[in-house]
C-alpha positions as CSV (number, residue, x, y, z in Angstrom):
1,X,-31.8,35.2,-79.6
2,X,-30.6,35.2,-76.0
3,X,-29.6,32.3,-74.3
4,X,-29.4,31.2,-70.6
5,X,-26.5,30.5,-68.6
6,X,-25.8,27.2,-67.1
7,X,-22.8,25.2,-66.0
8,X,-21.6,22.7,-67.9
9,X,-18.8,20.2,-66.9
10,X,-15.1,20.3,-67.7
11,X,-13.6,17.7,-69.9
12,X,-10.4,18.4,-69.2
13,X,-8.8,20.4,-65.8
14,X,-5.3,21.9,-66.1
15,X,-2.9,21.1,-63.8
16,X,-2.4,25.1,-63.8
17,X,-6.3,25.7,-62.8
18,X,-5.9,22.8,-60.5
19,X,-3.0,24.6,-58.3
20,X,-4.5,28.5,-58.8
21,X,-8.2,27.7,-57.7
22,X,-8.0,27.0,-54.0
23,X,-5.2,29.1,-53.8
24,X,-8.0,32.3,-55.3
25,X,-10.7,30.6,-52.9
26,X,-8.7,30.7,-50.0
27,X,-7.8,34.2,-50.5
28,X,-11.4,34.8,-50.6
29,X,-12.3,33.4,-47.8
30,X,-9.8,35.0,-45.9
31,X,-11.0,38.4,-47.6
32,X,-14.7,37.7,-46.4
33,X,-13.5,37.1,-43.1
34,X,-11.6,39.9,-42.9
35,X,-14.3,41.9,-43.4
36,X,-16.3,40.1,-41.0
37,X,-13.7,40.2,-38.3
38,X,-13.9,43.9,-39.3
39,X,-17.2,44.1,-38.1
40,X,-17.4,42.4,-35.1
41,X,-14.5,45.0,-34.3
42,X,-11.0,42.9,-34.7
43,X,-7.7,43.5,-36.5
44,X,-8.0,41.0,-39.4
45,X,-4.2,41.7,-39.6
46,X,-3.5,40.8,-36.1
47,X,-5.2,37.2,-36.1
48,X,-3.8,36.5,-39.7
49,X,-0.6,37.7,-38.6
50,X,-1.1,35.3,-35.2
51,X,-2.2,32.2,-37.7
52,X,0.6,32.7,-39.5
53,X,3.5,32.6,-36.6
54,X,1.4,29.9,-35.2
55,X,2.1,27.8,-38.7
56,X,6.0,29.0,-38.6
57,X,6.5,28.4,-35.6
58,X,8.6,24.6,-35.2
59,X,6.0,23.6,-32.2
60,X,2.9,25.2,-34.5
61,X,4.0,23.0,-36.8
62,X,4.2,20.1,-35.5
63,X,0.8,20.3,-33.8
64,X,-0.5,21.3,-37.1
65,X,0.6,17.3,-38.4
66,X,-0.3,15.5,-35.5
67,X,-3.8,17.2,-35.8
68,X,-3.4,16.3,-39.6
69,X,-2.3,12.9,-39.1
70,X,-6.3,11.2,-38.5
71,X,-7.4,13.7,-41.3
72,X,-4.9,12.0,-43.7
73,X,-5.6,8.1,-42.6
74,X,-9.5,9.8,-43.2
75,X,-9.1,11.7,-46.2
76,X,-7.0,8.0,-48.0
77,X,-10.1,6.1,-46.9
78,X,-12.9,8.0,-48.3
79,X,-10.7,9.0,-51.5
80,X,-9.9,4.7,-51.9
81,X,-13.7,4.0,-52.3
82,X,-15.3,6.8,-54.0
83,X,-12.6,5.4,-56.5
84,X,-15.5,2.7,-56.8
85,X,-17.9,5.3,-56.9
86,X,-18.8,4.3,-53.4
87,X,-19.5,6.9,-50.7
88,X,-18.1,5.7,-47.6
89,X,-19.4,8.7,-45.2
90,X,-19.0,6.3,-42.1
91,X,-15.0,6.9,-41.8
92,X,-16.1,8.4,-38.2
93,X,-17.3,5.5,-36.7
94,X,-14.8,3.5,-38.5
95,X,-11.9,5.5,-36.9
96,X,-13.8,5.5,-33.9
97,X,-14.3,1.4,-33.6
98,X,-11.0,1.1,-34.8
99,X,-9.3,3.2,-31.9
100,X,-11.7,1.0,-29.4
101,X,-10.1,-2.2,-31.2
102,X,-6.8,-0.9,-30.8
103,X,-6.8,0.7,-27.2
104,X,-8.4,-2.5,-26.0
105,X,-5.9,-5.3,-27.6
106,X,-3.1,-2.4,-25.7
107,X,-4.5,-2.6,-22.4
108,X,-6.3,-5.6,-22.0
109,X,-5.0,-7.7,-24.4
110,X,-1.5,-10.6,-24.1
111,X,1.1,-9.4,-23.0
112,X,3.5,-9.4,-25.8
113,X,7.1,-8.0,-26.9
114,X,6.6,-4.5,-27.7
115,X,6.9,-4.9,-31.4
116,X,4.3,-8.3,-31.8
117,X,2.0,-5.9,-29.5
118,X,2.1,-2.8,-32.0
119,X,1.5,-4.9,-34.8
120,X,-1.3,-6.2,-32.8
121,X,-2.4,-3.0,-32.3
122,X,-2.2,-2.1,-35.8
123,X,-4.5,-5.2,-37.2
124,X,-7.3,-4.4,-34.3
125,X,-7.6,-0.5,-35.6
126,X,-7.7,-1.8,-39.3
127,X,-10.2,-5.2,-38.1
128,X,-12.3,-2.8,-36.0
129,X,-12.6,-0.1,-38.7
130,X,-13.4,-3.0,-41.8
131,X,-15.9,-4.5,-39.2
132,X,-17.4,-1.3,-38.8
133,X,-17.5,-0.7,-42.9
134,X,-18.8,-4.4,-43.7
135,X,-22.3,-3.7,-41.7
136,X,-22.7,-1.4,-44.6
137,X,-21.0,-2.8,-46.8
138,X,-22.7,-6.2,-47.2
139,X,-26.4,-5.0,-47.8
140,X,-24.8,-2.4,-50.3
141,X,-23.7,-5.5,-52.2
142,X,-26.0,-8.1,-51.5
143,X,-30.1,-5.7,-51.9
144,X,-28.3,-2.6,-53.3
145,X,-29.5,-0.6,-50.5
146,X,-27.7,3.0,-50.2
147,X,-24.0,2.9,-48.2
148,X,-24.4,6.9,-47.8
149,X,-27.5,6.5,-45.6
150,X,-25.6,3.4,-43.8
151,X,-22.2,4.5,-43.1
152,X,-23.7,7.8,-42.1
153,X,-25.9,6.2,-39.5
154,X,-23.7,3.9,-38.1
155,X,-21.5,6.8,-37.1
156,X,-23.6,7.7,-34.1
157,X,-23.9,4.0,-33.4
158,X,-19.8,3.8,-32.7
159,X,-19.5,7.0,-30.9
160,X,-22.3,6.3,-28.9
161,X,-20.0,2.6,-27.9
162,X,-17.0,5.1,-27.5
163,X,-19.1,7.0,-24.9
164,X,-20.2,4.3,-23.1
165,X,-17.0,2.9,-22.8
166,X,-15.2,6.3,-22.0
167,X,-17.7,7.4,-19.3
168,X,-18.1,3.2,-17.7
169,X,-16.2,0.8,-17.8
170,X,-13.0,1.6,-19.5
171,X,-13.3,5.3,-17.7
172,X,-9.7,6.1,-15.9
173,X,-10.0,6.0,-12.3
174,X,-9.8,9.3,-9.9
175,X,-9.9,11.5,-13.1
176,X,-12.5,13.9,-14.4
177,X,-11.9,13.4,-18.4
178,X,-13.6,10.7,-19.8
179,X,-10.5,8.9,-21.6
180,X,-8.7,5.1,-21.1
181,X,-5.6,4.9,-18.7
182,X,-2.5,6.1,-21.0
183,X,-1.3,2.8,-22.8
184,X,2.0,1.3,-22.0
185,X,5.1,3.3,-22.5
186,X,6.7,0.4,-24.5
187,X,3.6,0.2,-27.0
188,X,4.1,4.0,-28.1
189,X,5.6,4.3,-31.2
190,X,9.2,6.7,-31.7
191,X,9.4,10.2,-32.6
192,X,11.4,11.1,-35.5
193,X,14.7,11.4,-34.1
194,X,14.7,14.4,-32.2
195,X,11.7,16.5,-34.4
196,X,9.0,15.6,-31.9
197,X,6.9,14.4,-35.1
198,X,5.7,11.1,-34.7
199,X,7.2,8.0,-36.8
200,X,3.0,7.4,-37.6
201,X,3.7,10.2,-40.8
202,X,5.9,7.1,-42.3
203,X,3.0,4.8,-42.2
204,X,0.6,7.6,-43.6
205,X,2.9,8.2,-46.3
206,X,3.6,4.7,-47.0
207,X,-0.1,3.8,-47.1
208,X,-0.3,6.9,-49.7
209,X,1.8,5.8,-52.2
210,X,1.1,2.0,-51.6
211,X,-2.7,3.1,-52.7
212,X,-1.4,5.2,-55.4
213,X,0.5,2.5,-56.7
214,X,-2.4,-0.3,-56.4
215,X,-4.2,2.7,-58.3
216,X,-2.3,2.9,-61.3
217,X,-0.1,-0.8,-61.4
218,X,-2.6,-3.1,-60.6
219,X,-5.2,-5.4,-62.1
220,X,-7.2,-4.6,-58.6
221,X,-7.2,-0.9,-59.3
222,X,-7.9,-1.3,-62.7
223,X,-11.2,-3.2,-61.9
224,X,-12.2,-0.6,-59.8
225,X,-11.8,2.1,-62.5
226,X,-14.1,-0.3,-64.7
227,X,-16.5,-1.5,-61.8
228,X,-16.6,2.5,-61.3
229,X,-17.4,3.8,-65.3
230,X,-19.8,1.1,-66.2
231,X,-21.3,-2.0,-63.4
232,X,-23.0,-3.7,-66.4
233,X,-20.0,-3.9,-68.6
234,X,-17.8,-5.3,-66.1
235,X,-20.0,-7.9,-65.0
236,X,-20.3,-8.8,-68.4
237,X,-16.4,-9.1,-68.6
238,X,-17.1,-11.3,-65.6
239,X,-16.2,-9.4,-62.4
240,X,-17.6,-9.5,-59.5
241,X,-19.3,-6.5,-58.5
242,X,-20.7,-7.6,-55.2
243,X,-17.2,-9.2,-54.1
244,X,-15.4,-5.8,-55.0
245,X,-18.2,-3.5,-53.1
246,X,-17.6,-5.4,-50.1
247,X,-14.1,-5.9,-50.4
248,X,-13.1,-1.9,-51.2
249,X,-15.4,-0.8,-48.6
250,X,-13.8,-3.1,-45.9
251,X,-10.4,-2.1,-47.2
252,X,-11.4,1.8,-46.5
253,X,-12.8,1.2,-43.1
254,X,-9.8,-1.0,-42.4
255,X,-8.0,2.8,-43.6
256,X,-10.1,4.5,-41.2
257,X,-9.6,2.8,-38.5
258,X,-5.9,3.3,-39.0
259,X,-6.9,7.0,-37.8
260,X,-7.5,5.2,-34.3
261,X,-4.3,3.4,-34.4
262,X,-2.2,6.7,-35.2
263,X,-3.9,8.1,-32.2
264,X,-3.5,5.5,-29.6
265,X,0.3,4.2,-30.5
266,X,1.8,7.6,-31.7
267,X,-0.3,11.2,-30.3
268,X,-2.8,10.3,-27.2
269,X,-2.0,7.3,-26.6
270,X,-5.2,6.5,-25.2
271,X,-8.7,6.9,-26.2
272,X,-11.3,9.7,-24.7
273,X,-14.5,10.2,-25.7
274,X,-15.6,12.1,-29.1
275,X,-11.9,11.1,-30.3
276,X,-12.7,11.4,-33.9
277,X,-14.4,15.0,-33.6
278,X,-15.6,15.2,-37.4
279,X,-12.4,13.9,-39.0
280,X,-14.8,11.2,-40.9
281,X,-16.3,14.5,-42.2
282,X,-13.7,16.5,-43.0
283,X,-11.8,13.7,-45.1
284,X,-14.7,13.6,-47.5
285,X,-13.4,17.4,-48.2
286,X,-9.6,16.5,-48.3
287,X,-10.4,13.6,-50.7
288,X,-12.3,15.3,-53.5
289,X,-10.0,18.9,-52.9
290,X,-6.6,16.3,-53.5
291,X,-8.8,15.2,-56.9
292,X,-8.8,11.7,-55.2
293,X,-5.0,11.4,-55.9
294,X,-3.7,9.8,-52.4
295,X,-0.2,11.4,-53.0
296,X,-2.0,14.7,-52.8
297,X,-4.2,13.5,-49.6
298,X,-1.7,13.8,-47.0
299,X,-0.5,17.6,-48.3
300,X,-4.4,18.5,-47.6
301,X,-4.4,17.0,-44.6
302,X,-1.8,18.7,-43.1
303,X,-3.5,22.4,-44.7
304,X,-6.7,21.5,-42.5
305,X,-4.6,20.2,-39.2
306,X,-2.9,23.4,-39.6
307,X,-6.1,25.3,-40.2
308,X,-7.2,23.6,-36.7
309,X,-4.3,24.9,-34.7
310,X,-4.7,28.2,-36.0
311,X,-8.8,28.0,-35.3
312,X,-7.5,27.3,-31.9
313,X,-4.4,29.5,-31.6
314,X,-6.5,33.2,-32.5
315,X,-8.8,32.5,-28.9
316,X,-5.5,34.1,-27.6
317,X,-5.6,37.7,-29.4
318,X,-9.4,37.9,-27.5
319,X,-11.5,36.1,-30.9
320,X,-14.4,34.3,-29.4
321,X,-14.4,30.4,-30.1
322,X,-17.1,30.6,-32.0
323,X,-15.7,33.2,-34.4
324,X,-12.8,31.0,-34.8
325,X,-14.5,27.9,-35.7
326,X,-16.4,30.9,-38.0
327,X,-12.8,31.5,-39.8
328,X,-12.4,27.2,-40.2
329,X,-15.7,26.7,-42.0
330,X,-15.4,29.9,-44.1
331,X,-12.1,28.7,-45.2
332,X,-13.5,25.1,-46.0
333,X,-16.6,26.1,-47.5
334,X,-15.1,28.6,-49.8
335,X,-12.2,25.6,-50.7
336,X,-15.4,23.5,-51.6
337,X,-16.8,26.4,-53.7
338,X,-13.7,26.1,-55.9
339,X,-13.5,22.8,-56.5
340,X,-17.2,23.1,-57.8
341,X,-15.8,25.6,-60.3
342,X,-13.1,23.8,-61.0
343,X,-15.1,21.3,-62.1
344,X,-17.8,22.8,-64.1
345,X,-17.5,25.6,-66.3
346,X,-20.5,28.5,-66.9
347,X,-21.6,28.5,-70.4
348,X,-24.5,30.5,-72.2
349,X,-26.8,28.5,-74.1
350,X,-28.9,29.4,-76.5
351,X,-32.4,29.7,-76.2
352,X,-33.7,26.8,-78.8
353,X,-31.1,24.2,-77.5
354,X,-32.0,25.0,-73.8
355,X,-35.3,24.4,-74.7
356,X,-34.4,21.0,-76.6
């Protein structure tokens, strides 16, 4: 008898499969919008070939991880609580309340040595962004109500603060763009000797393998893998599964809001309205293509900063914006497809066990 197809999840992904598949999806993507570009009546070639010396280029490069830098501090945070199995889709209005913390203690807070200030500075972006997470976090834990639906919704409620403040009364004066007066020069933390990339990478990377080793070395992490596989049987081993939701969705707001921190001390050094421009968004996508691994999260981060710069960089060979941001979201979406299939598997089953 004839059976149907349907997909059926992986037990077990290779590390080989894990390399090769968004390496075929990319190729793909690039393929289908090649063919677009074709039709539209552009040189595929020529904006590849421009993307490309944009990437190799030192000053390309750079750009490419200071636009990757938020996307990392994004992609850690959502990646630390679906570890939980929770899904924290707020990191853009954590980011966001977290750059307001930040940019405020900087210019309108003490007056401090430069070094108590940036660590001043660094608690107010993780405060603001684990304030921001604990709205959504407590009625998670306490009536079980969704954190998808919260943290989503409470986006628009930060960005909408950000905007108020940006175009009132934090607005710079005698300027156009609505953005805070530049921060002090002695609160701006160093480039890397003399490679114009900012010393914030360290504290991304740092905060990478610090998670990764909470992860795998501690009790904490270990609780979370249990809390995450079965609620029931670890409160019947006696943990607390209300303390933990709170406590590891404040701890990846506190991440996101990092984002903010890494903008205000290290790249802008101020902040301007729509700062976070999707980045809460697009670390949901770095988290689950770097398998939730946070030594993986900062590599994909960089791939989508850099896939920003070069969005940005083909407007020069005469591609409209719009068929730019086209090239991104092909790129993305096709990345996503493969992760799906490396996931799940298509299978043929037959017709009498389909049917049981």
């Amino acid at each position: 008898m004839r059976g149907r197809l349907r997909f059926r999840k992986r037990i077990f992904i290779s590390p080989l499969r894990r390399v090769l598949t968004p390496i075929v999806f990319v190729l793909l993507a690039l393929v289908f919008c090649g063919i677009f570009l074709t039709i539209v009546g552009f040189d595929p070639f020529a904006v590849y070939g421009k993307m490309v010396r944009t990437i190799c280029s030192s000053k390309g490069f750079v750009r490419s991880i200071e636009a990757g830098i938020p996307l990392m501090f994004t992609g850690l945070a959502v990646a630390f609580g679906y570890r939980m199995n929770l899904n924290n889709i707020g990191a853009d209005g954590q980011y966001t309340l977290g750059a307001i913390f930040c940019v405020g203690f900087a210019l309108y807070g003490p007056p401090l040595p430069p070094v108590l200030k940036l660590i001043g500075m660094f608690l107010a972006a993780m405060i603001g962004g684990a304030a921001a997470a604990f709205i959504a976090a407590f009625p998670r834990a306490k009536w079980g109500v969704s954190e998808t639906i919260l943290t989503m919704m409470l986006n628009y409620v930060f960005i909408y603060v950000l905007d108020y403040l940006m175009y009132g009364p934090w607005k710079e004066k005698n300027q156009m763009v609505a953005q805070t007066p530049s921060i002090d020069k002695a609160y701006w933390l160093p480039d890397l000797g003399s490679s114009k990339i900012n010393s914030v990478l360290i504290i991304v990377l740092v905060l990478a393998v610090l998670l990764y080793f909470f992860h795998t070395r501690t009790t904490g992490g270990y609780q979370m893998e249990v809390i995450c596989r079965s609620p029931e049987a670890a409160r019947y081993a006696g943990m607390s599964v209300a303390k933990h939701t709170i406590l590891v969705l404040c701890a990846s707001g506190a991440i996101a809001g990092l984002a903010g921190f890494a903008q205000v001390a290290g790249i802008l050094h101020r902040t301007q309205a729509n700062l976070s421009n999707g980045a809460g968004y697009t670390g949901i996508v770095i988290a689950f293509l770097a398998g939730l691994n946070p030594l993986v999260v900062p590599l994909v981060g960089f791939l989508f900063g850099a896939l920003q710069i070069t969005a940005i960089s083909v407007q020069m060979t005469g591609v409209p914006s719009q068929v730019a941001t086209m090239i991104q979201g092909s790129i993305m979406l096709f990345v996503v497809a493969g992760e799906f299939f490396n996931r799940y598997e298509l299978v043929r089953v037959e017709a009498h066990k389909a049917k049981s």
